[in-house]
The first five atom37 places (N, CA, C, CB, O) and aatype in JSON, in Angstrom:
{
  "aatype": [20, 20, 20, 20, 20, 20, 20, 20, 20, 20, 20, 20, 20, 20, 20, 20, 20, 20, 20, 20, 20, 20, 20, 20, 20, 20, 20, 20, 20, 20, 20, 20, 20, 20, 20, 20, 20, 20, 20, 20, 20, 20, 20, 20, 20, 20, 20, 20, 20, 20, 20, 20, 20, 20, 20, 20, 20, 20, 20, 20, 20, 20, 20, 20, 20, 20, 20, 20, 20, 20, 20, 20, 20],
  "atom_mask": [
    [1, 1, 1, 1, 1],
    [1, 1, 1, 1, 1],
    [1, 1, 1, 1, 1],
    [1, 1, 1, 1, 1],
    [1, 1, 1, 1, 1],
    [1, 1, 1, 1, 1],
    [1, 1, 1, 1, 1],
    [1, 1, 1, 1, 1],
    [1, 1, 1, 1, 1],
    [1, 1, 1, 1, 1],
    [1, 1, 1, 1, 1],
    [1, 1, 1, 1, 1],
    [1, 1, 1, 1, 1],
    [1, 1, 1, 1, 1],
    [1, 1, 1, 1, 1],
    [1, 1, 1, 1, 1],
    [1, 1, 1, 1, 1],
    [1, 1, 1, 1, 1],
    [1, 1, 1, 1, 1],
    [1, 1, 1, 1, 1],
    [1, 1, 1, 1, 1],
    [1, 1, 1, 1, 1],
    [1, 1, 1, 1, 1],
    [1, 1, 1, 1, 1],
    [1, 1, 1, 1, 1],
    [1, 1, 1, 1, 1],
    [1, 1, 1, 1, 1],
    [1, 1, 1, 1, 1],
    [1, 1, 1, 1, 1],
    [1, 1, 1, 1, 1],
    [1, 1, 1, 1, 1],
    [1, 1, 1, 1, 1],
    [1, 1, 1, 1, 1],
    [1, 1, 1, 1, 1],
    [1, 1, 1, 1, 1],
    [1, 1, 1, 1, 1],
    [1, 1, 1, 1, 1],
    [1, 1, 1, 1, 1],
    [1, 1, 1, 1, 1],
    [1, 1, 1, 1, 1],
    [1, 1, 1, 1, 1],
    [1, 1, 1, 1, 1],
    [1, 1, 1, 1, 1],
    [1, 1, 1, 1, 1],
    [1, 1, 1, 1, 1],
    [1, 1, 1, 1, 1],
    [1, 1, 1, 1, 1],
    [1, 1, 1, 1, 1],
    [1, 1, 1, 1, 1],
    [1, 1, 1, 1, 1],
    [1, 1, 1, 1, 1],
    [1, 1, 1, 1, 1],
    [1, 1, 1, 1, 1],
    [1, 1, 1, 1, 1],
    [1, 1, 1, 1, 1],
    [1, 1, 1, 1, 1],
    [1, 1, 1, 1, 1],
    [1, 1, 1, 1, 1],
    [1, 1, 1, 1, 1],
    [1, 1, 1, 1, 1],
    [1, 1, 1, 1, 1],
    [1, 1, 1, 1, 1],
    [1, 1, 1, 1, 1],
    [1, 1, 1, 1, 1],
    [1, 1, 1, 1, 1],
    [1, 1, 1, 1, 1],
    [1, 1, 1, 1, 1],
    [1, 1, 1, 1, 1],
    [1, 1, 1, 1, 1],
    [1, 1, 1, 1, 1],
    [1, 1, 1, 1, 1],
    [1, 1, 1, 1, 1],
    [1, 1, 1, 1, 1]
  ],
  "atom_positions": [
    [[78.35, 83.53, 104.43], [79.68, 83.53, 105.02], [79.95, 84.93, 105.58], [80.76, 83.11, 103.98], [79.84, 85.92, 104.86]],
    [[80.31, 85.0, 106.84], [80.74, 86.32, 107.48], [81.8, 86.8, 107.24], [80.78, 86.37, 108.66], [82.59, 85.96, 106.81]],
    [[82.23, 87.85, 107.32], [83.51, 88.47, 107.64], [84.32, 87.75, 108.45], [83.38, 89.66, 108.21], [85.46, 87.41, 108.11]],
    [[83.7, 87.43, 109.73], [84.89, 86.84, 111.1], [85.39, 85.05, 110.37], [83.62, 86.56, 113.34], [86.46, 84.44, 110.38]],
    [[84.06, 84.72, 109.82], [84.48, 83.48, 109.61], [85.91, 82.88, 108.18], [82.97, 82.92, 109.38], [86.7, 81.96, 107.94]],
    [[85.35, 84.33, 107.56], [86.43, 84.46, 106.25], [87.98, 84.77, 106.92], [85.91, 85.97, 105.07], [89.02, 84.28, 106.47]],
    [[87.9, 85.68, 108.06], [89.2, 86.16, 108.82], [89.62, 84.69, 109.19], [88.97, 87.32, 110.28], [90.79, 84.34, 109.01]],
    [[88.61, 83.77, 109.76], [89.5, 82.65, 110.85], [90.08, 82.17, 109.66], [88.61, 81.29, 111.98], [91.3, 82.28, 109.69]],
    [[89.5, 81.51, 108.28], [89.82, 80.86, 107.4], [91.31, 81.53, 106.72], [88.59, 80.77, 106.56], [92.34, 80.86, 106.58]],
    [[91.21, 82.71, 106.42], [92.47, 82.98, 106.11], [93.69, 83.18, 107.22], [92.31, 84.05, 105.36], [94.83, 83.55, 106.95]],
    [[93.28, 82.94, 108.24], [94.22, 83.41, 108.9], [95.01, 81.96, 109.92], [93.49, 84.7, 109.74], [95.82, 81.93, 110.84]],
    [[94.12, 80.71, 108.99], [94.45, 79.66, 109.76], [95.4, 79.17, 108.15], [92.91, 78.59, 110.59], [96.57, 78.87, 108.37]],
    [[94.94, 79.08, 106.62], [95.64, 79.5, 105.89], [96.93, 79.94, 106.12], [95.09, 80.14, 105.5], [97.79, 79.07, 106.06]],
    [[97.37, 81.34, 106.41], [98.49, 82.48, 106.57], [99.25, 81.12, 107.46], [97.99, 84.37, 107.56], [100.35, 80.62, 107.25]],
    [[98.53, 80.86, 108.22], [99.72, 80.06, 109.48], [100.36, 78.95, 108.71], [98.88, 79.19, 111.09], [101.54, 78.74, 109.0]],
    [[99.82, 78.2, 107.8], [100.29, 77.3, 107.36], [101.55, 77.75, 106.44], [99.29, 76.61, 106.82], [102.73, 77.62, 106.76]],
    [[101.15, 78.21, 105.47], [102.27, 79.07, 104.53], [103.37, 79.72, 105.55], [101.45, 80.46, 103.56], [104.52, 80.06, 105.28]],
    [[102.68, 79.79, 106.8], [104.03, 80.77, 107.43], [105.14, 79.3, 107.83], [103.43, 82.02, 109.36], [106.37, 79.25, 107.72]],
    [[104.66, 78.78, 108.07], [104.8, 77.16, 108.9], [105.75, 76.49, 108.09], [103.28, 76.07, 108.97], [106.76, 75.91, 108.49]],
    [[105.27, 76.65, 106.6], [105.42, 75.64, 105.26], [106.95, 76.71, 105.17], [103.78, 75.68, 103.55], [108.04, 76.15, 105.25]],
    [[106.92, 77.64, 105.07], [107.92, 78.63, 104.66], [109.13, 79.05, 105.63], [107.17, 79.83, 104.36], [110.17, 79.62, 105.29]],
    [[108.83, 78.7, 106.66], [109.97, 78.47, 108.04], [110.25, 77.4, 107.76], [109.57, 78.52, 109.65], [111.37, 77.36, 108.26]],
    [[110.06, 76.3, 107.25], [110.57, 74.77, 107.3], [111.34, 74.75, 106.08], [109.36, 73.54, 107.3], [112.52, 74.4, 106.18]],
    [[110.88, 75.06, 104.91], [111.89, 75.18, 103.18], [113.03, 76.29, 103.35], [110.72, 75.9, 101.54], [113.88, 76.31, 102.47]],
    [[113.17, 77.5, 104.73], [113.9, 78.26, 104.74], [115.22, 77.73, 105.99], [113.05, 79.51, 104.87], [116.42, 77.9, 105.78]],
    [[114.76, 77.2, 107.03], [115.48, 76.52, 107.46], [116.65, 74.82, 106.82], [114.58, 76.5, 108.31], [117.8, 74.44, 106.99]],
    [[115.59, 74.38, 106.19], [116.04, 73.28, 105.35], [116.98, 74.06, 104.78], [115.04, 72.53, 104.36], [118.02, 73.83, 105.39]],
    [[117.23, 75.23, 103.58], [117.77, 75.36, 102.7], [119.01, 76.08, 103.59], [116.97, 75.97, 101.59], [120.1, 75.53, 103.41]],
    [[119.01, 77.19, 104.49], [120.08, 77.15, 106.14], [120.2, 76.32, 105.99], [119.8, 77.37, 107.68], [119.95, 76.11, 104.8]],
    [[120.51, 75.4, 106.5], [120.9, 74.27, 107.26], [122.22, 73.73, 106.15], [119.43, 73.08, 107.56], [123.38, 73.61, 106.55]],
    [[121.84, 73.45, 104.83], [121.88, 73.12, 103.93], [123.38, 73.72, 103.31], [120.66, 73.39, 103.45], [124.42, 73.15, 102.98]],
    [[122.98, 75.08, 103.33], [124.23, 75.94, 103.28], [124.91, 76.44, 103.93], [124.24, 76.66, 102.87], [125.78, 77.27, 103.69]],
    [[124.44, 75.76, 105.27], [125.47, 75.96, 106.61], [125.45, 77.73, 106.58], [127.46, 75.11, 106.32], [126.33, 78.46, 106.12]],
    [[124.42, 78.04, 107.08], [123.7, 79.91, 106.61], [123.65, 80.17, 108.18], [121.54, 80.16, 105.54], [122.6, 80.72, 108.53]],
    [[124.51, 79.89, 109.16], [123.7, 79.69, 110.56], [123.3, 80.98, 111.17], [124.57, 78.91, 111.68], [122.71, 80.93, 112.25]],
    [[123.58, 82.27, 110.54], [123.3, 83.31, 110.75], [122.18, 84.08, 110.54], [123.95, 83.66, 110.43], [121.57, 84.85, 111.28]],
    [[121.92, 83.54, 108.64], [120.94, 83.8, 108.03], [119.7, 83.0, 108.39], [121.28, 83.74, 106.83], [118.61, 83.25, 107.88]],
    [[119.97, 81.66, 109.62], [119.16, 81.14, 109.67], [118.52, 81.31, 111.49], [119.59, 79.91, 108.99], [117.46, 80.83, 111.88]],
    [[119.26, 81.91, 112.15], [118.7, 83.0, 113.51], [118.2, 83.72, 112.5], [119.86, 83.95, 114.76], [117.35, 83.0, 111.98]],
    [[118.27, 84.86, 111.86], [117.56, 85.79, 111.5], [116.29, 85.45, 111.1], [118.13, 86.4, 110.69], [115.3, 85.86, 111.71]],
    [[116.2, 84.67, 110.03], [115.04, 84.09, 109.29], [113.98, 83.55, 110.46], [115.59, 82.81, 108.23], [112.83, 83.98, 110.45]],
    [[114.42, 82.6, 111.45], [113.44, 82.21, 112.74], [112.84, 83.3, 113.22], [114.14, 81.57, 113.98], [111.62, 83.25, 113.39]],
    [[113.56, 84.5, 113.52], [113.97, 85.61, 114.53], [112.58, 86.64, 113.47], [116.26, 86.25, 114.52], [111.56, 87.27, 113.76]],
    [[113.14, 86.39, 112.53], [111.84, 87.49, 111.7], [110.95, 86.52, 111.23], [112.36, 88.56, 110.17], [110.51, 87.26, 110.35]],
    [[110.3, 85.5, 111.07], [109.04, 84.94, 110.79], [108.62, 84.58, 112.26], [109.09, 83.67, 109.69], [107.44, 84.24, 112.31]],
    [[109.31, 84.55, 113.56], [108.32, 84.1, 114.35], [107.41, 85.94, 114.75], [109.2, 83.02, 115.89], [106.23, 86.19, 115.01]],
    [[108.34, 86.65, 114.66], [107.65, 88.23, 114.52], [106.79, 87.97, 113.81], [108.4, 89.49, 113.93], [105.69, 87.87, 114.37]],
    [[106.82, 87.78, 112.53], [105.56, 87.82, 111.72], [104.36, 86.94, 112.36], [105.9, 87.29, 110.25], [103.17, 87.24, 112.4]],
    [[104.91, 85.89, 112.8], [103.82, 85.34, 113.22], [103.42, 85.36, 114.13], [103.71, 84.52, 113.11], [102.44, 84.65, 114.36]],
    [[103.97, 86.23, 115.16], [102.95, 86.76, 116.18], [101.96, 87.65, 116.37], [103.38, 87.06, 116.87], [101.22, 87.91, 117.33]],
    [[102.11, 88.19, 114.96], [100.96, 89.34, 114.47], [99.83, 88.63, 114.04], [101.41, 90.33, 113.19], [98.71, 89.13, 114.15]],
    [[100.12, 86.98, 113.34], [99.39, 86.06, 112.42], [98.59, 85.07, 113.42], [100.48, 85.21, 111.37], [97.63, 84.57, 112.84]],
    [[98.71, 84.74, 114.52], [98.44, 84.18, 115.19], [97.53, 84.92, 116.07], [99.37, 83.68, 115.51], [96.35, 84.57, 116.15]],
    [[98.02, 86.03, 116.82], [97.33, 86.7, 118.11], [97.2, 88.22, 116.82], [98.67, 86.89, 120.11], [98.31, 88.42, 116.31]],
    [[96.56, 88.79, 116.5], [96.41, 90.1, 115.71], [96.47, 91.43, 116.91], [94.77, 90.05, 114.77], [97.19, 92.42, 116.89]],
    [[95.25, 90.97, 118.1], [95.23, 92.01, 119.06], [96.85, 92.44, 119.9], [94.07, 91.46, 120.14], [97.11, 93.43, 120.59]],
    [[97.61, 91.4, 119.57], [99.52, 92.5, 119.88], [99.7, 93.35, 119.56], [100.87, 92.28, 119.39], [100.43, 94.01, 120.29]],
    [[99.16, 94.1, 118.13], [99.36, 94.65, 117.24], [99.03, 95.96, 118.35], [98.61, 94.21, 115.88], [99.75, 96.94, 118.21]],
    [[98.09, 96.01, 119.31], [96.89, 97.43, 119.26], [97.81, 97.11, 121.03], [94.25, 97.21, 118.82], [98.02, 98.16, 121.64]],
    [[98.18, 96.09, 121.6], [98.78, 96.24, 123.32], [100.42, 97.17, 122.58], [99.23, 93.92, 124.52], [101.13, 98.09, 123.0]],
    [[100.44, 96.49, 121.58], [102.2, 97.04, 121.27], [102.55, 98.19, 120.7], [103.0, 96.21, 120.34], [103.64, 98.75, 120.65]],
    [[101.29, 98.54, 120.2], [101.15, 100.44, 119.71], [101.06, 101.52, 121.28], [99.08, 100.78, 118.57], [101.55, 102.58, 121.66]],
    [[100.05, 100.36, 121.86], [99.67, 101.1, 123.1], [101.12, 101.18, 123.85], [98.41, 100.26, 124.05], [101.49, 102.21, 124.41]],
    [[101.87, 100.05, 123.81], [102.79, 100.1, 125.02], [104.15, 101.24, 124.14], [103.41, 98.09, 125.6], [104.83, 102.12, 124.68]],
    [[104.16, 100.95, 123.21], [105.22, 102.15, 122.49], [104.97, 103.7, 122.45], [105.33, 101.86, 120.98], [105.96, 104.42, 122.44]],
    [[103.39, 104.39, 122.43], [102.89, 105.43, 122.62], [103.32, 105.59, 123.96], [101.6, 105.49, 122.31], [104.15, 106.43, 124.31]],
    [[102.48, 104.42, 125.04], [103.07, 105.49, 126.52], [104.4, 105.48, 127.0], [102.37, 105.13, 127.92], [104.69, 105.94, 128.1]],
    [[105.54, 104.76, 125.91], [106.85, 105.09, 126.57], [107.37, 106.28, 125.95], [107.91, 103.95, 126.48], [108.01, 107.04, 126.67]],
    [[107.16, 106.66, 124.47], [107.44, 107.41, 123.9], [106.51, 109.29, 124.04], [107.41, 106.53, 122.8], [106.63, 110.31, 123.36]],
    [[105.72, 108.99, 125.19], [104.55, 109.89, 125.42], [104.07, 110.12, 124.57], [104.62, 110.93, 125.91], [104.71, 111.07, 124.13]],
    [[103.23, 109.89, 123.86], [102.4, 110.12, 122.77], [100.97, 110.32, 122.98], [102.54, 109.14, 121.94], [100.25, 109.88, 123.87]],
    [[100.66, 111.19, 121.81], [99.15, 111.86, 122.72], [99.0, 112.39, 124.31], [98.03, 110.63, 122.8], [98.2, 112.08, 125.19]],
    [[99.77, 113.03, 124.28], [99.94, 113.92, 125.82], [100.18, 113.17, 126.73], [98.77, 114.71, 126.41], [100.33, 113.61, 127.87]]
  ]
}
């Protein structure tokens, strides 16, 4: 078993739990009429999961924050 193949496996894993855990957090919003807490909660797990899904954002979105902020000369 490789490295890359252990990455796809956990990282197809991670999606589910992220998936499973947006759905019991919205349910329970919904529930308590949270409609605030429940933009936020969408608003910060779909962030998370755009790191979980695509990883290489991570290295365009460092890049694109360095050259607005000039960084490294």
């Amino acid at each position: 078993m490789s490295i890359s193949s252990l990455w796809d496996w956990f990282s197809t894993e991670i999606r589910y739990v992220l998936f499973f855990a947006m759905a019991i957090l919205m349910i329970v919003c919904i529930v308590k009429r949270a409609w605030i807490m429940l933009v936020v909660s969408i608003i910060g797990l779909a962030f998370i999961g755009i790191f979980i899904i695509n990883p290489d954002t991570i290295l365009s979105l460092a890049e694109w924050l360095g050259n607005k902020l000039n960084l490294g000369g």
